[in-house]
PLY file of the C-alpha trace (Angstrom):
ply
format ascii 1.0
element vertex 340
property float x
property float y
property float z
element edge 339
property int vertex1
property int vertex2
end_header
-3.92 39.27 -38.44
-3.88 37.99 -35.01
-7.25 37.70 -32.95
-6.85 37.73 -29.51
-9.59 37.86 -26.33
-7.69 38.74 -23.05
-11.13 39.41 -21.37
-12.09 36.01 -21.24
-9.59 35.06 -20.34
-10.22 32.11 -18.34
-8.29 29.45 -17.46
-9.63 25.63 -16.75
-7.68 26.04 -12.99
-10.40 28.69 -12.05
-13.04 25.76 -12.01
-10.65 23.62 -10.82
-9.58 20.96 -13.02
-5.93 20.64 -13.54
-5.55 19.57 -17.45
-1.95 20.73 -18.92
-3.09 23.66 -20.94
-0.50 26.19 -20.46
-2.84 29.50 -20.01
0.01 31.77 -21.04
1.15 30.09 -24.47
-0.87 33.35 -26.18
0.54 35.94 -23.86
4.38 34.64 -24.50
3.68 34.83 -27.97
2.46 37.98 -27.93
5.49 39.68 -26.29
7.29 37.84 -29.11
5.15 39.54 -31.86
5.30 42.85 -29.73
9.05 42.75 -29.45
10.07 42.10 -33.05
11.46 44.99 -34.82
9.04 45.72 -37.64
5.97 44.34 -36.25
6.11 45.85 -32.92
5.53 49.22 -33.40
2.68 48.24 -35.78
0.89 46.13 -33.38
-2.28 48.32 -34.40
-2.11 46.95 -37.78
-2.30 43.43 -36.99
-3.47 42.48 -33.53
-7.71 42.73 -32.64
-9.27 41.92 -29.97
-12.21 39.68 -29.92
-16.13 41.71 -29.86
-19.21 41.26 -28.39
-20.69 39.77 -31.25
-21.63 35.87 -30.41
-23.29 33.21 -31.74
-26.83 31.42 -30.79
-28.59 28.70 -29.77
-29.60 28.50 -33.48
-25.88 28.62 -34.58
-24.66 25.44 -32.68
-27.58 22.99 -34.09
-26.05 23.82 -37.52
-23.62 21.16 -35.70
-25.28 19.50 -32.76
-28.28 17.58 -32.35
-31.28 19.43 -30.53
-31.15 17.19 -27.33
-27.43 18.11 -26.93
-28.09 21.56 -27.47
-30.96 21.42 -24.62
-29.13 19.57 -21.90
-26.40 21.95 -22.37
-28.41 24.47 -21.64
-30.46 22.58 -18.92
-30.10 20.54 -15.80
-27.93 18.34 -17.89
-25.16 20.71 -18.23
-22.33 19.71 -15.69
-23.05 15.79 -16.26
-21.93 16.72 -19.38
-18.57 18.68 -18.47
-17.86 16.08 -16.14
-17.48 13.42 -19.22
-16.38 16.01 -21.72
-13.74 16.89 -19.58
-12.83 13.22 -18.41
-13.12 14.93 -14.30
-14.07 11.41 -13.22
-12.43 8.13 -13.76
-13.96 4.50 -14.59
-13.84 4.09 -10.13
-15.82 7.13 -10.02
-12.83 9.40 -8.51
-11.91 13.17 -9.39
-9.17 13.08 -11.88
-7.48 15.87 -12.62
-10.30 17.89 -10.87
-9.81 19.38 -7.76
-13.35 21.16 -6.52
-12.09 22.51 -3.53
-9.78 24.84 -5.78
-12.55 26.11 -8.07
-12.52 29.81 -8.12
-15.96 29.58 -10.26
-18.91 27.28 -11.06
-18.23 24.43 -12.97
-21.55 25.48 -15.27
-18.98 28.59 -16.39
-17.31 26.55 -18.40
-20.14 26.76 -21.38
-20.02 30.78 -21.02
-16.23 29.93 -21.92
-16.84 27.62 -24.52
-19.52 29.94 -26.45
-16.92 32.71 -26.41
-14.68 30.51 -27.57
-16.65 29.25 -30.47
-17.79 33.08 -31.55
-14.30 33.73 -31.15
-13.49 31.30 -34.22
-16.33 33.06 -36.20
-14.64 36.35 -36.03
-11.16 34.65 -36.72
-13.27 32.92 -40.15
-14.88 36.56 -40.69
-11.40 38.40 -40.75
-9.69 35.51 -42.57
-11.98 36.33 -45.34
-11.82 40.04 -45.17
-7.66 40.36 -44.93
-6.38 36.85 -46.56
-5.01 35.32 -43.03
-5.99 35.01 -39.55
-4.42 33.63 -36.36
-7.31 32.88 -33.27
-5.73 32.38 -29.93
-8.20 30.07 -29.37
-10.61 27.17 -30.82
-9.82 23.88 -32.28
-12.27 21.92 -30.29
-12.19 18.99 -33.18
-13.76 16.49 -30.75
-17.20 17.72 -30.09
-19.80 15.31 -31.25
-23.07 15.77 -32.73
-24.53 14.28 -29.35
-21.90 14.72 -27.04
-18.35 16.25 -25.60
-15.75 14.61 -25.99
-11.94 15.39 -25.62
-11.99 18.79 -23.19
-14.12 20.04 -26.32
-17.74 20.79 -25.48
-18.81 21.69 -28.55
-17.37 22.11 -32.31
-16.54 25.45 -32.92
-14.99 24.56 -36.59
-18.60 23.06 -37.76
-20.33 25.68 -35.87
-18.08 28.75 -37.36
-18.49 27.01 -40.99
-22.23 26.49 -41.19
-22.90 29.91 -39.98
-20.75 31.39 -42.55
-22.58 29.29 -45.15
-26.13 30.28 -43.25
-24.99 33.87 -44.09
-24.18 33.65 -47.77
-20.56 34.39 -47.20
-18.99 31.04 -48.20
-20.29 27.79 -49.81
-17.27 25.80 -49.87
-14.54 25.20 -46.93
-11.61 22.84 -46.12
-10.61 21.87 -42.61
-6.50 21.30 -42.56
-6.09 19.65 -38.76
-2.83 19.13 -37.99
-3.34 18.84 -34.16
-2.08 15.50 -32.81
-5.07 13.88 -32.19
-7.54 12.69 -34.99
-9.89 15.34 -36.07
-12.96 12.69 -35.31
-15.72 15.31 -34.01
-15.32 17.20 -37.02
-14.84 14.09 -39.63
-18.28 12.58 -37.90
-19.83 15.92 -38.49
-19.51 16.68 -41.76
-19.09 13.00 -43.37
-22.36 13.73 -45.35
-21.65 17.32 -46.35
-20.36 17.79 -49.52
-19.22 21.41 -48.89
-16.82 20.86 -46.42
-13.74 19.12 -47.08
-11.40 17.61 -44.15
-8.00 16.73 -43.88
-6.41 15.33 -40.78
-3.01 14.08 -40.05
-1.90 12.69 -36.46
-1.16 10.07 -34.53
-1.94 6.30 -35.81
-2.36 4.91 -32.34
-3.28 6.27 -29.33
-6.85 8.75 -28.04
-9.37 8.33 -29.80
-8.76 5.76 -31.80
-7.80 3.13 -28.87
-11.66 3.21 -27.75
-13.93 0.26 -28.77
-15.79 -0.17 -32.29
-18.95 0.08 -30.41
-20.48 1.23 -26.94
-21.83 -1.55 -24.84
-25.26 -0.80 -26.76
-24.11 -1.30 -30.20
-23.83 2.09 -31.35
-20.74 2.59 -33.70
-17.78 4.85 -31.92
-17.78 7.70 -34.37
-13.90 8.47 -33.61
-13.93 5.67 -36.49
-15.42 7.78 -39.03
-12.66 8.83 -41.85
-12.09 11.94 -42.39
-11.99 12.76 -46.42
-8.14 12.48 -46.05
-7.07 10.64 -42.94
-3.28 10.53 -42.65
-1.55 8.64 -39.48
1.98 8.86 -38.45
3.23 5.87 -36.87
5.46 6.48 -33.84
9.00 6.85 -35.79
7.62 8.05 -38.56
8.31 11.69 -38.14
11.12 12.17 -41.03
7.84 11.40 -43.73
5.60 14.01 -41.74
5.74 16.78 -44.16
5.89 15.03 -46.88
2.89 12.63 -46.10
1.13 15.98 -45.34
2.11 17.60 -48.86
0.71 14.30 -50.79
-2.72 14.86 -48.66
-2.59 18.28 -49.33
-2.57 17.81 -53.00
-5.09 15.02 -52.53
-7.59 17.63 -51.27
-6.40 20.18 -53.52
-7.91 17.64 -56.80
-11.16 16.65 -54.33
-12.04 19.60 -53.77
-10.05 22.84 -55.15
-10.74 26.75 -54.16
-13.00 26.33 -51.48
-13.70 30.31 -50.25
-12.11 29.49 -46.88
-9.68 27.15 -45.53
-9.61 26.39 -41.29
-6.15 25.05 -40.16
-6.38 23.64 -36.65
-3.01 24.33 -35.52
-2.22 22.32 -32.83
1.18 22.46 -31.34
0.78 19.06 -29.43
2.82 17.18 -31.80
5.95 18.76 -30.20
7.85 16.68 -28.72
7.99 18.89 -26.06
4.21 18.69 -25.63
3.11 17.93 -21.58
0.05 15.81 -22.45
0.23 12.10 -21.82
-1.90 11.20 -24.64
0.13 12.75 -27.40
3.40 10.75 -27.06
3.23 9.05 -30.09
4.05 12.13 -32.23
7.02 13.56 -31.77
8.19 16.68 -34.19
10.92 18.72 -33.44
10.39 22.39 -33.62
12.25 22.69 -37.33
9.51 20.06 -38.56
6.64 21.66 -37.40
8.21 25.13 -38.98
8.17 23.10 -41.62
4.58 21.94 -41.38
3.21 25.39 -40.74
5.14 27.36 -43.43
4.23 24.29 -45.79
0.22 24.85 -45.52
0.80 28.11 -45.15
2.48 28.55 -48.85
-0.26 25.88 -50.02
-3.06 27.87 -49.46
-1.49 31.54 -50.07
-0.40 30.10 -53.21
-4.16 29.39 -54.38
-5.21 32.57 -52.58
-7.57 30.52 -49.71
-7.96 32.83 -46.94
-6.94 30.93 -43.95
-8.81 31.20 -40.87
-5.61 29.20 -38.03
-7.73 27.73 -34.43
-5.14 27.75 -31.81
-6.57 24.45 -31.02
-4.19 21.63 -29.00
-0.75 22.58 -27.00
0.06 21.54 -23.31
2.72 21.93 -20.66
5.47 25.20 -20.33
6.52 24.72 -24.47
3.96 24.81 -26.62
4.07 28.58 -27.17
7.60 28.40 -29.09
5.76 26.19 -31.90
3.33 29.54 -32.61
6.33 32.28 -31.93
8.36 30.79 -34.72
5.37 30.38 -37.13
3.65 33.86 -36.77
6.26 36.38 -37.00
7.03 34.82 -39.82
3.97 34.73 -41.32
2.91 37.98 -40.77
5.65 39.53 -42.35
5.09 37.17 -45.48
1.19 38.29 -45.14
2.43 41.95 -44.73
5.32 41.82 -46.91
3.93 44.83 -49.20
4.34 47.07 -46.27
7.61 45.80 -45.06
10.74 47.90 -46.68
0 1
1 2
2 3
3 4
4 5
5 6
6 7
7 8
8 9
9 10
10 11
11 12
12 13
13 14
14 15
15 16
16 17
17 18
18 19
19 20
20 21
21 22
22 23
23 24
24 25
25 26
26 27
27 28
28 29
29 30
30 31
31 32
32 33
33 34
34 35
35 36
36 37
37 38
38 39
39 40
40 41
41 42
42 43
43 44
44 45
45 46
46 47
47 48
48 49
49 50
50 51
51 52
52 53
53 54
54 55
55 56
56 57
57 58
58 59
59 60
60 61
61 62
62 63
63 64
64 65
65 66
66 67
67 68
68 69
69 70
70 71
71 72
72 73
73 74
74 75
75 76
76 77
77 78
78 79
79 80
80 81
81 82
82 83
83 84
84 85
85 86
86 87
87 88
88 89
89 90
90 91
91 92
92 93
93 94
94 95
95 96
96 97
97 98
98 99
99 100
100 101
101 102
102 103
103 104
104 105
105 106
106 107
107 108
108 109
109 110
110 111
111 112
112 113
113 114
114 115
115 116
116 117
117 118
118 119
119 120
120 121
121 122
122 123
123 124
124 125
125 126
126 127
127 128
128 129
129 130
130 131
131 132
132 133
133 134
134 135
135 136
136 137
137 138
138 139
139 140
140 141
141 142
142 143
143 144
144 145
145 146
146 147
147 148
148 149
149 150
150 151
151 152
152 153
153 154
154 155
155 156
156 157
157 158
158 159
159 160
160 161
161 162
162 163
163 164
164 165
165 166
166 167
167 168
168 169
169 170
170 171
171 172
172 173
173 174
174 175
175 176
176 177
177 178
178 179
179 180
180 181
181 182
182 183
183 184
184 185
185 186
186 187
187 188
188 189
189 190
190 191
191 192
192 193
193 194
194 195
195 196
196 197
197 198
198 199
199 200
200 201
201 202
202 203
203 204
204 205
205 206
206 207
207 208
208 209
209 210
210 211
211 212
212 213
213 214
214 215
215 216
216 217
217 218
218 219
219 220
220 221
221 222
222 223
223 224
224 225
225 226
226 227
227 228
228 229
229 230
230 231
231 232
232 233
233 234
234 235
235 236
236 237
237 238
238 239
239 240
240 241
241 242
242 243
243 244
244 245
245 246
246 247
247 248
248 249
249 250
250 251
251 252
252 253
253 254
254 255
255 256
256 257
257 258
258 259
259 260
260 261
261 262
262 263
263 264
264 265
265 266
266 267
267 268
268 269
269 270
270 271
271 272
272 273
273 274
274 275
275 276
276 277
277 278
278 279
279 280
280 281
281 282
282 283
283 284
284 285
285 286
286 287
287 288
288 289
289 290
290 291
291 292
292 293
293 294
294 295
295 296
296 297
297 298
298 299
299 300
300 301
301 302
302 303
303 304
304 305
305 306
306 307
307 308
308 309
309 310
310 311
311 312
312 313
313 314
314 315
315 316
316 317
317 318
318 319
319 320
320 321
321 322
322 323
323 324
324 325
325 326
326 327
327 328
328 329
329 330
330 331
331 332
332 333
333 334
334 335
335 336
336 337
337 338
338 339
């Protein structure tokens, strides 16, 4: 199942800052999926469009610490964009912000970001109704319990999770981040919890983990926090990608086996076609990642773990061939009873 939300629809350029994110990497993969032979004319069985359902204040403290929760929806809120979204460097000028441009307040950017974050709820609701689902959207690993961090203003994995556990539906999850970048929001969140079990392989150098220790105050960075499975790729290291990622999966597999859901944050940064400065030291061709995705994929089909795949990391014109390899493929497999 795909889950899609072309009504809000809006891209980072409309309030003016200029981050990499190609807006269009659903829509191209989407007139992939439409075009296909088989699953074209059956687009009704396997695309939805996101509803009106959301979640609450009450929802997000299930991740986020009350005075986080408040600012963001006080006269703190923009301060907070403004570092979440890195729109101001260390000599106090715009970087990659351009106000003048802004077709909207910056303070839309949380009406965006709640969507978003309901948006992975539905994709963890339908994952558990029909086996697999694929959000054109989320992944926001970097959100802190206090803080933004990343271009992710708040954790929409944590958030999605708890709420499904807060309704009965789930006890037990695993969080399979493959996105280039360190899964550190979500590791920091859920170090103590026992019911949620991450994974997260990506770069060994390189954002976040080339911050300090500590702040100027003392307080401990928590990018350092492990993750339950923490597996870095050194730069030249791509050839033991998959295989590093099958020994971790089997690691979590003994940890922690049949959880009732599994979220895969499936970012397609690690290209190495990927625009983003910051993810250079990851490099997979487009067979490897097929390879990556078809590999966790298999894993959890294989122990029948409905997987519940966040969008989640993917800049510059490219990105969208990583997901229009991986889901025609995968619906079909997901489909295959109805496929001649």
């Amino acid at each position: 199942m795909i889950l899609h939300d072309p009504h809000r629809r809006l891209s980072l350029r409309d309030f003016g800052i200029t981050i990499p994110i190609a807006d269009d990497r659903a829509e191209k993969t989407l007139a992939v999926l439409k075009a296909h032979p088989w699953l074209g004319p059956r687009v009704a069985r396997w695309y939805r469009t996101s509803g009106a359902e959301g979640v609450t204040r009450a929802d997000l403290l299930r991740a986020h610490s009350p005075g986080y929760v408040e600012r963001l929806f006080g006269d703190g809120l923009e301060q907070e964009i403004v570092r979440t979204y890195e729109l101001v460097d260390a000599r106090g000028r715009p970087n990659r912000y351009h106000p003048e441009l802004a077709r909207r307040p910056l303070s839309g950017i949380l009406e965006r970001t709640v969507g978003i974050v309901s948006g992975t709820w539905q994709c963890c609701r339908m994952a558990l109704a029909e086996g697999f689902c694929f959000y054109f959207g989320g992944g926001m690993h970097h959100g802190q319990l206090d803080f933004g961090n990343g271009f992710c203003l708040l954790n929409d994995i944590v958030v999605a999770i708890r709420k499904l556990q807060a309704d009965g539906l789930i006890r037990t999850a695993w969080v399979v981040d493959v996105d280039a970048h360190k899964g550190d929001g979500t590791a920091a969140l859920t170090r103590d919890d026992p019911t949620i079990l991450t994974l997260s392989v990506h770069m060994a150098r390189g954002w976040p983990l080339d911050g300090a220790p500590r702040d100027p105050q003392g307080v401990p960075n928590p990018s350092f926090i492990p993750s339950d499975i923490d597996i870095p790729i050194e730069s030249g290291e791509e050839d033991q990608y998959v295989a590093r990622l099958a020994a971790g999966l089997a690691q979590m597999d003994a940890a922690l086996p049949a959880p009732e859901i599994a979220v895969v944050v499936c970012g397609a940064d690690p290209y190495e076609k990927d625009g983003l400065p910051s993810t250079a030291g990851l490099n997979l061709t487009l067979a490897q990642l097929d390879a990556r995705d078809r590999l966790v994929y298999h894993f959890l089909k294989s122990r029948r773990i409905p997987q519940a795949y966040l969008m989640a990391g993917g800049y510059g014109p490219h990105v969208w061939e990583v997901y229009a390899q991986f889901l025609p493929w995968a619906l079909l497999d997901h489909l295959s009873a109805e496929v001649p």
